[in-house]
KOLMIKE-525767 format. One record per residue (C-alpha): x, z, y; residue number from 1; residue in one letter. Coordinates in nm, 3 decimals. Layout:
# residues N
<site east="X" up="Z" north="Y" pos="NUM" code="A"/>
...
***
This chain:
# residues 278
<site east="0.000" up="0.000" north="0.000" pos="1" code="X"/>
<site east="0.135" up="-0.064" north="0.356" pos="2" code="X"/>
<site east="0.083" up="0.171" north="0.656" pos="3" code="X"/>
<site east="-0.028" up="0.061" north="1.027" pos="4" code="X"/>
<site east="0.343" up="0.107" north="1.142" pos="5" code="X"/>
<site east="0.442" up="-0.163" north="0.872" pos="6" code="X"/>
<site east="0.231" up="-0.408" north="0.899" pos="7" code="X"/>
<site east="0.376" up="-0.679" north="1.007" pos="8" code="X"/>
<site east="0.183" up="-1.022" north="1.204" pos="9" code="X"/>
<site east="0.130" up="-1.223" north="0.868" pos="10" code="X"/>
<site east="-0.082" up="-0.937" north="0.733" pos="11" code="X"/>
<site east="-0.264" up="-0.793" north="1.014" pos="12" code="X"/>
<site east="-0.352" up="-1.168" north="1.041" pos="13" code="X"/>
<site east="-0.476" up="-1.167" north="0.651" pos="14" code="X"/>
<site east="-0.694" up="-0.839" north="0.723" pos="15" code="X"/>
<site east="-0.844" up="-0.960" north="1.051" pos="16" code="X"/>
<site east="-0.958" up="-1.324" north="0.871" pos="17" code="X"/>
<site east="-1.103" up="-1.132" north="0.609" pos="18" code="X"/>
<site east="-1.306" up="-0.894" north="0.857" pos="19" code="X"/>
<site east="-1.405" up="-1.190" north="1.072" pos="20" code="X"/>
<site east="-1.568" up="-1.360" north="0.744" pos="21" code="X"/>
<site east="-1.765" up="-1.077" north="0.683" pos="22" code="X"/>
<site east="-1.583" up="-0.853" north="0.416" pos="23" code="X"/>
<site east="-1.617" up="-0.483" north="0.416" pos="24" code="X"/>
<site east="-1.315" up="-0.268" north="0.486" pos="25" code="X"/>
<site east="-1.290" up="-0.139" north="0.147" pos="26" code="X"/>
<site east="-1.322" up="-0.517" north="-0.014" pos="27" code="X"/>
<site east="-1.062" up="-0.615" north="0.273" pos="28" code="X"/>
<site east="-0.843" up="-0.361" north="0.091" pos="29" code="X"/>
<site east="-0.868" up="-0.452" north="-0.184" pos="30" code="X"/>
<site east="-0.800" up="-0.859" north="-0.114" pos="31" code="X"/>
<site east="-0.505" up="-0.748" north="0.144" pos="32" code="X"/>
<site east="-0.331" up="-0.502" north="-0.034" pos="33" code="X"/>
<site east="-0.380" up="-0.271" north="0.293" pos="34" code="X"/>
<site east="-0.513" up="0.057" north="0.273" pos="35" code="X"/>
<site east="-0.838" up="0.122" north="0.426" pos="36" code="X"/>
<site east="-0.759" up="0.392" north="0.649" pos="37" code="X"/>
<site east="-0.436" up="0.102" north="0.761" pos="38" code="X"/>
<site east="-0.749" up="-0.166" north="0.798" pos="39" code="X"/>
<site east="-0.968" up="0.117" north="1.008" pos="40" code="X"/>
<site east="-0.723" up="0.152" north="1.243" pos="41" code="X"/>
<site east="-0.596" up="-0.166" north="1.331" pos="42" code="X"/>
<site east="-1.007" up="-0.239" north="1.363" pos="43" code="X"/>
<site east="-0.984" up="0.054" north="1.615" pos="44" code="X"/>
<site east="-0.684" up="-0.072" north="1.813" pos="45" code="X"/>
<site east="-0.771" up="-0.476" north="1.797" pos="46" code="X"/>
<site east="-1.156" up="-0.402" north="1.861" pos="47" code="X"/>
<site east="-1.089" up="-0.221" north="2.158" pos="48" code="X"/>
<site east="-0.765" up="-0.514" north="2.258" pos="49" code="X"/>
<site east="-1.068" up="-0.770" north="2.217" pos="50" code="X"/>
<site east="-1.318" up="-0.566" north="2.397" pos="51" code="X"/>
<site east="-1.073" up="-0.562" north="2.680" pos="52" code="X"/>
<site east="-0.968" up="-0.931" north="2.729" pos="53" code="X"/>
<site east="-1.323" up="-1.046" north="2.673" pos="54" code="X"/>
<site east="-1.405" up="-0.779" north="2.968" pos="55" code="X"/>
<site east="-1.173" up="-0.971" north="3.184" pos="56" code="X"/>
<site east="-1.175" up="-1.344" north="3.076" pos="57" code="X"/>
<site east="-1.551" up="-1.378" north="3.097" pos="58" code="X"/>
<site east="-1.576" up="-1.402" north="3.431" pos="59" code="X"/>
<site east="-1.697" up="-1.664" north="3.673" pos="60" code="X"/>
<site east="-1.923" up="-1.821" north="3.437" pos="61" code="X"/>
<site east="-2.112" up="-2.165" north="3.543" pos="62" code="X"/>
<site east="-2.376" up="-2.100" north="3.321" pos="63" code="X"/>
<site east="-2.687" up="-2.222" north="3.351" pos="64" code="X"/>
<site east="-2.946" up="-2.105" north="3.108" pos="65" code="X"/>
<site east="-2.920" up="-1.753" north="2.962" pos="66" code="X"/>
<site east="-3.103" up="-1.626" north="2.665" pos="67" code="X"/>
<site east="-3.109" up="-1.279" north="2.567" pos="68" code="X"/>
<site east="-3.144" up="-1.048" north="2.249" pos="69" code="X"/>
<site east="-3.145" up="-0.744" north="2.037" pos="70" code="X"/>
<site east="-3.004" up="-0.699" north="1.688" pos="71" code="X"/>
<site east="-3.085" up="-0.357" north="1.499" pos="72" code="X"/>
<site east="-2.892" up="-0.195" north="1.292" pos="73" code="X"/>
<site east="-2.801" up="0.166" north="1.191" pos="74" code="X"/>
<site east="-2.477" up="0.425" north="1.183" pos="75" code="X"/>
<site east="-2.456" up="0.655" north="0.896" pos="76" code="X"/>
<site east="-2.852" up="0.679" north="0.813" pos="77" code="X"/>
<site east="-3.161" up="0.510" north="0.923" pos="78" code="X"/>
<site east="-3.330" up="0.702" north="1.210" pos="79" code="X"/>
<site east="-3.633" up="0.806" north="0.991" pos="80" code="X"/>
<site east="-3.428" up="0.922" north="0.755" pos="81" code="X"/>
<site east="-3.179" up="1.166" north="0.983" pos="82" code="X"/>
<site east="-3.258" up="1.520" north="0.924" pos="83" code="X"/>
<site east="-3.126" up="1.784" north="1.126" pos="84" code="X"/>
<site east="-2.837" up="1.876" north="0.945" pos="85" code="X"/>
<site east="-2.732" up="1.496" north="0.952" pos="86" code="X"/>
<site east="-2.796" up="1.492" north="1.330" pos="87" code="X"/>
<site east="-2.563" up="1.763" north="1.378" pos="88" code="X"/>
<site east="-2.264" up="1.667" north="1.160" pos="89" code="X"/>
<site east="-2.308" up="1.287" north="1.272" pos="90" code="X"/>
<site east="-2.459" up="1.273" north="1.668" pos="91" code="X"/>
<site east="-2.444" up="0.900" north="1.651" pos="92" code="X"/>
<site east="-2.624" up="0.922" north="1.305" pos="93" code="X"/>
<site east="-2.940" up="0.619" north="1.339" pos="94" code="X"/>
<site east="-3.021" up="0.289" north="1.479" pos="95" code="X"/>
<site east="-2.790" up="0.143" north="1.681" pos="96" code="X"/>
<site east="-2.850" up="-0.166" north="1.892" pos="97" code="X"/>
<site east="-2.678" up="-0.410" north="1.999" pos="98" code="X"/>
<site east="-2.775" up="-0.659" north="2.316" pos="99" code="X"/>
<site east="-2.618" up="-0.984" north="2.348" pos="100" code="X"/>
<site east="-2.639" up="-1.255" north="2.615" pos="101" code="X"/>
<site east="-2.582" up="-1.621" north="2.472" pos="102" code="X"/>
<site east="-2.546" up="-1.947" north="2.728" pos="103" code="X"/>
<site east="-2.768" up="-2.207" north="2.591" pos="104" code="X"/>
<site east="-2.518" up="-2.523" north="2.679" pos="105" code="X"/>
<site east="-2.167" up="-2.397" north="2.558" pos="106" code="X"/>
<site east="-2.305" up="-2.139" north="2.315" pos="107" code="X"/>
<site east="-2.133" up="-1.845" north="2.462" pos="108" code="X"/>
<site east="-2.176" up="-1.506" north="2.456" pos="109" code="X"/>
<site east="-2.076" up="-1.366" north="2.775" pos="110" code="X"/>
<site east="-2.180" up="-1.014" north="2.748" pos="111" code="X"/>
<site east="-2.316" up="-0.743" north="2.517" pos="112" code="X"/>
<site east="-2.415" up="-0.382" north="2.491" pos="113" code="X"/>
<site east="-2.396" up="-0.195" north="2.199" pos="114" code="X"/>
<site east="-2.634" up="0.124" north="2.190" pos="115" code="X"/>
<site east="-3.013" up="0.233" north="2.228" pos="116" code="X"/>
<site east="-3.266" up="0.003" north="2.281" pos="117" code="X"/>
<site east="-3.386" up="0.216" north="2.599" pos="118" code="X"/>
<site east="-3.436" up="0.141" north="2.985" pos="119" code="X"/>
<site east="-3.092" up="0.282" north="3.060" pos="120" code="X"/>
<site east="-2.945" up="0.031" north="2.781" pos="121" code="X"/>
<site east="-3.135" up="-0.242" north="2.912" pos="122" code="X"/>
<site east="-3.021" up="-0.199" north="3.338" pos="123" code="X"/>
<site east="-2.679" up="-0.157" north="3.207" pos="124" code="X"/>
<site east="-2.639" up="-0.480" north="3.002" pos="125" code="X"/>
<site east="-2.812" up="-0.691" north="3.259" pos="126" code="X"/>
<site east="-2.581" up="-0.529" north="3.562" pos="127" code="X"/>
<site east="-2.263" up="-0.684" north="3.324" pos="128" code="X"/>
<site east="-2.462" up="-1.016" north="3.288" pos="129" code="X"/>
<site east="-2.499" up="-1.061" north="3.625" pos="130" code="X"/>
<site east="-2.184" up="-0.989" north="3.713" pos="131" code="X"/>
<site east="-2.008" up="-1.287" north="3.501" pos="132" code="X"/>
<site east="-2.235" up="-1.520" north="3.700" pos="133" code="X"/>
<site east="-2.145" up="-1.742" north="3.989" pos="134" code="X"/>
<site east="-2.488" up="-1.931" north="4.042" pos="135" code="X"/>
<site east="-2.858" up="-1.929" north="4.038" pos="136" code="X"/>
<site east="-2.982" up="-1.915" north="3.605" pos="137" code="X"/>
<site east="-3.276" up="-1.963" north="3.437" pos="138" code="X"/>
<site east="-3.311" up="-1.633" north="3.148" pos="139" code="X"/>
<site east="-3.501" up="-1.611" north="2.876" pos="140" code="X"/>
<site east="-3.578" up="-1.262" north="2.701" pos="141" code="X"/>
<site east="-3.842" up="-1.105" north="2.458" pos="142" code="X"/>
<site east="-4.114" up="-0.886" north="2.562" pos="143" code="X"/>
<site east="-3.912" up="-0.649" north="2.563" pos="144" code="X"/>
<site east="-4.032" up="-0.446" north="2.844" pos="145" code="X"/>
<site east="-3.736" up="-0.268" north="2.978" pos="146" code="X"/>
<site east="-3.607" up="-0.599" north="3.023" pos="147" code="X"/>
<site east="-3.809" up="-0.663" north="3.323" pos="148" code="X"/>
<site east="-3.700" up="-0.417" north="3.534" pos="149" code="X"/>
<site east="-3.347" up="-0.421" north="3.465" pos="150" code="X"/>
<site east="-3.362" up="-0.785" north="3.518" pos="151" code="X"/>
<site east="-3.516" up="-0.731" north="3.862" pos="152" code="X"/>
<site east="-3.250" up="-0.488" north="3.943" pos="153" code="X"/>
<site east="-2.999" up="-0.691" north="3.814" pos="154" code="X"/>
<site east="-3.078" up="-1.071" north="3.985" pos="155" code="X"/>
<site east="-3.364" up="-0.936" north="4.268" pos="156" code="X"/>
<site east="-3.539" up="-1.291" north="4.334" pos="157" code="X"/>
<site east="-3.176" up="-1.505" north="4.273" pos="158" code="X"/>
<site east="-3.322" up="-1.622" north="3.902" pos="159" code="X"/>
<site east="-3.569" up="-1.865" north="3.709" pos="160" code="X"/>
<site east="-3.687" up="-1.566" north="3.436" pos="161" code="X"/>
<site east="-3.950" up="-1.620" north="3.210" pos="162" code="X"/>
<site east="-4.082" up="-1.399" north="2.870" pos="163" code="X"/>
<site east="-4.141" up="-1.542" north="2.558" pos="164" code="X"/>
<site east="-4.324" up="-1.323" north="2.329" pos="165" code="X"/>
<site east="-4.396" up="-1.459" north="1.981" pos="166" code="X"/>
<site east="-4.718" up="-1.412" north="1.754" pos="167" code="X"/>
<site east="-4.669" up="-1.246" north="1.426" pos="168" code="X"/>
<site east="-4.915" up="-1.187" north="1.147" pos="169" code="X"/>
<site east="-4.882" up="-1.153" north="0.788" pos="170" code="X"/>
<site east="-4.848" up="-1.410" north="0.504" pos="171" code="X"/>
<site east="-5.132" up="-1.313" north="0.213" pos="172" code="X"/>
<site east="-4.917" up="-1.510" north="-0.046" pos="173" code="X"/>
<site east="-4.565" up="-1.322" north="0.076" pos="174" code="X"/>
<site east="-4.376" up="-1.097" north="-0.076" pos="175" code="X"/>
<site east="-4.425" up="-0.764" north="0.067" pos="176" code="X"/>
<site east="-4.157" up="-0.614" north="0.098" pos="177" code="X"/>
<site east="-3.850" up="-0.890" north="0.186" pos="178" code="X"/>
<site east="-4.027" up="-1.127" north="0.360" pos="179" code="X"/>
<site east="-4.066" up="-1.222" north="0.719" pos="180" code="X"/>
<site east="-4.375" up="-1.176" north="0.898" pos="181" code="X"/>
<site east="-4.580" up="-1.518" north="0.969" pos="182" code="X"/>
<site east="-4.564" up="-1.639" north="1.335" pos="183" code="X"/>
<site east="-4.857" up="-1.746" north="1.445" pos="184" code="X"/>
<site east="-4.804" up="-1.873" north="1.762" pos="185" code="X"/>
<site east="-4.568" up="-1.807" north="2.118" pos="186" code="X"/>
<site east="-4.699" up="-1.710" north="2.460" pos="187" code="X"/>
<site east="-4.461" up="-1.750" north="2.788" pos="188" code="X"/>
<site east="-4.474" up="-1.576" north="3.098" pos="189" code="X"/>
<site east="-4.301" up="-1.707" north="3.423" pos="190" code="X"/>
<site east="-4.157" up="-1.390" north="3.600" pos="191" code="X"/>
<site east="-3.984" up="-1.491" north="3.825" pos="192" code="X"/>
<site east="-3.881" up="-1.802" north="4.049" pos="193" code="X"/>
<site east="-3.950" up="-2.105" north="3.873" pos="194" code="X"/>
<site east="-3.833" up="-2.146" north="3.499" pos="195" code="X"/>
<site east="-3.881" up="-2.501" north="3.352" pos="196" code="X"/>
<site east="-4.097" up="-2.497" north="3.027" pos="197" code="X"/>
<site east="-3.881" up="-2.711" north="2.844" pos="198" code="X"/>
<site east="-3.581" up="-2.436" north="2.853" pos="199" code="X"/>
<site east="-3.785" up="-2.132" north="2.803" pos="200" code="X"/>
<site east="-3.676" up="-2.037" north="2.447" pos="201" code="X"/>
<site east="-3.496" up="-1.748" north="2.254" pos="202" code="X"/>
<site east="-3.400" up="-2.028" north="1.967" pos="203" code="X"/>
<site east="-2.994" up="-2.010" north="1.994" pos="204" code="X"/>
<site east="-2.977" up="-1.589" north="2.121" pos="205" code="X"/>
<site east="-3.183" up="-1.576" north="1.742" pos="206" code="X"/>
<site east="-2.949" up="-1.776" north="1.526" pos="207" code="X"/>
<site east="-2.635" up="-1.601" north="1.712" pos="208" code="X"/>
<site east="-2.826" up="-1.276" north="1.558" pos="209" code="X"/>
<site east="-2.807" up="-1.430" north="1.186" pos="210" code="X"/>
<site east="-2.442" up="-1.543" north="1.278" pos="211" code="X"/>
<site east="-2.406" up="-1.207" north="1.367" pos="212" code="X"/>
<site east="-2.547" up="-1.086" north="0.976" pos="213" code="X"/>
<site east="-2.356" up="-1.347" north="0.811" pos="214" code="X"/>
<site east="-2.027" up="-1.230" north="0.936" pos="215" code="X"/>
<site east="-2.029" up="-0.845" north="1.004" pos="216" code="X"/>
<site east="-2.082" up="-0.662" north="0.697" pos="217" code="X"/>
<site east="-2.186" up="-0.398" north="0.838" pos="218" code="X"/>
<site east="-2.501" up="-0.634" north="0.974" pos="219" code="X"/>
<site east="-2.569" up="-0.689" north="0.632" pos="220" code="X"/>
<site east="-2.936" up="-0.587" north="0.474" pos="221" code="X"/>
<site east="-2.972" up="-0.364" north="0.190" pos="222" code="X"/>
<site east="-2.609" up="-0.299" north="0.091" pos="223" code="X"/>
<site east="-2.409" up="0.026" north="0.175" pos="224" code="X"/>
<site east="-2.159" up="-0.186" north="0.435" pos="225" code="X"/>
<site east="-2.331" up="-0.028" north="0.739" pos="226" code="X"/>
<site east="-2.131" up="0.162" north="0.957" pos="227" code="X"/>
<site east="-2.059" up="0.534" north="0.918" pos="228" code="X"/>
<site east="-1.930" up="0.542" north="1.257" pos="229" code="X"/>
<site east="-2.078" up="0.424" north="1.594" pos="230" code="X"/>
<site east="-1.724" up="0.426" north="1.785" pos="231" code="X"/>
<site east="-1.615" up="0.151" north="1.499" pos="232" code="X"/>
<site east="-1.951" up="-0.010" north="1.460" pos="233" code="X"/>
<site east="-1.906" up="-0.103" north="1.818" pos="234" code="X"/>
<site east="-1.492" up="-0.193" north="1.767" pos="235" code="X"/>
<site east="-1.625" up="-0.437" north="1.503" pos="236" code="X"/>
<site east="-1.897" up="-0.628" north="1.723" pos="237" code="X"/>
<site east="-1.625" up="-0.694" north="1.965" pos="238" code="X"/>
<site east="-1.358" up="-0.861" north="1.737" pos="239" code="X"/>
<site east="-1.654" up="-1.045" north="1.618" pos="240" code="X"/>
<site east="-1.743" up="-1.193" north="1.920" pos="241" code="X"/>
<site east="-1.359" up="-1.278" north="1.990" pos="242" code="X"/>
<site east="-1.368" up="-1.468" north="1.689" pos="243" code="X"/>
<site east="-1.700" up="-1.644" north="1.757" pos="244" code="X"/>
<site east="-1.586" up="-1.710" north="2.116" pos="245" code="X"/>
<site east="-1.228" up="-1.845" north="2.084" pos="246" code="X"/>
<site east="-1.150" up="-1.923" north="1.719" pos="247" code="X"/>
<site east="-1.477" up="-1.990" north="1.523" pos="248" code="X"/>
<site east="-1.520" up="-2.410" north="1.583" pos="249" code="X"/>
<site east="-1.863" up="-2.439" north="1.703" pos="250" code="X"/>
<site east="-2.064" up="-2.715" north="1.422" pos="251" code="X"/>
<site east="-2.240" up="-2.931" north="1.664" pos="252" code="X"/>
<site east="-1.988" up="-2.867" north="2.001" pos="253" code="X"/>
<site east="-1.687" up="-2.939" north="1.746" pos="254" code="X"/>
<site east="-1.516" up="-2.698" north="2.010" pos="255" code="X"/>
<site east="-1.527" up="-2.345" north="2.006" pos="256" code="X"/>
<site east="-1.788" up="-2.163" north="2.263" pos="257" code="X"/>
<site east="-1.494" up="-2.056" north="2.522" pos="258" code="X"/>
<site east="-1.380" up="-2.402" north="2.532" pos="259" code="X"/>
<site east="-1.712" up="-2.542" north="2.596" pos="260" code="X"/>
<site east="-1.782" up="-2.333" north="2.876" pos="261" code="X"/>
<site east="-1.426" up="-2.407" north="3.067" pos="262" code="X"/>
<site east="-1.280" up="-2.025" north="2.996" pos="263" code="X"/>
<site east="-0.995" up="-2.165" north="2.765" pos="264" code="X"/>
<site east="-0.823" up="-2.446" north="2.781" pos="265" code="X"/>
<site east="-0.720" up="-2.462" north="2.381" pos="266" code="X"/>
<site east="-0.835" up="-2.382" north="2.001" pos="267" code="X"/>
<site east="-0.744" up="-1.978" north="1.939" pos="268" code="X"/>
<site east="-0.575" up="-1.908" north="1.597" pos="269" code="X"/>
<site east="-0.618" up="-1.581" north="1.461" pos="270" code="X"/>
<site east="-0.278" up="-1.536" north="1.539" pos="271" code="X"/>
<site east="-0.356" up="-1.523" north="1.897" pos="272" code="X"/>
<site east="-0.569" up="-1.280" north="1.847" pos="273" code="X"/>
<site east="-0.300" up="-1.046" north="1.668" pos="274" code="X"/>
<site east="-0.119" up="-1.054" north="1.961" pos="275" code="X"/>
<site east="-0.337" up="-0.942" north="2.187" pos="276" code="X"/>
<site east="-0.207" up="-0.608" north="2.014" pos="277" code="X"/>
<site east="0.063" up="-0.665" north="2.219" pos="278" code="X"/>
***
């Protein structure tokens, strides 16, 4: 087994590929050779290294149309199933949150939040989004209905925002307990200035959530991958959205998402991202 002091470029480079394609750290161990407690800190110290450039480089962003989401997930146990002597060995015990902000053009995501799903959540991750802005946007969110203040706080009148709140009901000839619920139809809601029709969707801030599911184990349904700790959980989302942003080639931009939208100039390797250790 190797130790965090000894691990040299070529195999923090092996352990960060397998984390970035969705392995747990325990299977990452056992492919690499690394033990876990080497893998768990180098998550630590490159999550927070990623969290930090991304914090800087996304900046002065030409967007133009802005979708917005929320994934759930959960640290340690689900919140109905946190009892009290959970809550007070593990504070952070219970569903965890995470808000992301995708631009619709270069498939980017220029900002997220992880944490409740409360008012407080929701004014914070909008301030950030605004603040990597340089022009007028048309945004597209849920019904979410912290969203509308915080978006109001956020923009004031300087936006095109509309809702989009879709219809579910339930699927007689489904399987209870796995699948989705039927929707049945989608209602929109200009907010405020004037949002075109034709660009008020959620379609691309949804499939960055199954991107999201597909390559963060601890994401993944039914399985014991989910995160113990929220302080990782979060350290995790942010080298995942490093790869997604500047190494993962986008399928239909044939580019990857920081390209696209004019923050880099060149393909990432994962080496790249190693050194941003340094």
């Amino acid at each position: 087994m190797s130790n965090m002091n000894r691990l040299d470029s070529a195999r923090r480079v092996q352990v960060l590929k397998a984390l970035a394609e969705g392995m747990s750290l325990r299977g990452t161990a056992r492919l690499t050779g690394v033990a876990r407690m080497t893998i768990e800190k180098l998550l630590r110290d490159l999550g927070a290294a990623c969290a930090a450039y991304q914090d800087q480089a996304l900046r002065n962003l030409h967007c133009r149309r802005i979708e917005c989401d929320e994934i759930w997930a959960f640290c340690y146990a689900k919140r109905k199933n946190v009892t009290q002597a959970i809550a007070e060995k593990h504070p952070d015990a219970g569903d965890v949150w995470t808000w992301t902000a995708i631009d619709a053009d270069s498939k980017l995501v220029l900002s997220w939040l992880v944490g409740s799903r409360d008012a407080g959540a929701a004014y914070t991750f909008m301030q950030d989004v605004a603040s990597r802005l340089t022009n007028r946007v048309q945004l597209t969110t849920d019904a979410h209905k912290p969203y509308l203040a915080a978006v109001e706080d956020a923009f004031g009148s300087d936006i095109d925002y509309a809702v989009l709140q879709k219809i579910y009901g339930t699927d007689p000839d489904a399987e209870k307990r796995y699948s989705p619920a039927k929707c049945l139809g989608l209602k929109c809601d200009a907010i405020t200035g004037n949002p075109d029709p034709k660009h008020i969707s959620t379609s691309y801030v949804e499939r960055q959530n199954l991107t999201m599911r597909m390559h963060l184990r601890r994401f993944t349904r039914l399985t014991n991958g989910f995160s113990k700790k929220a302080e990782n959980h979060a350290h995790a989302v942010a080298i995942h959205f490093m790869w997604y942003n500047f190494v993962k080639v986008h399928q239909t931009l044939r580019m990857t998402p920081a390209m696209a939208a004019a923050v880099t100039d060149r393909l990432w390797e994962a080496e790249d991202v190693i050194a941003l250790l340094d």
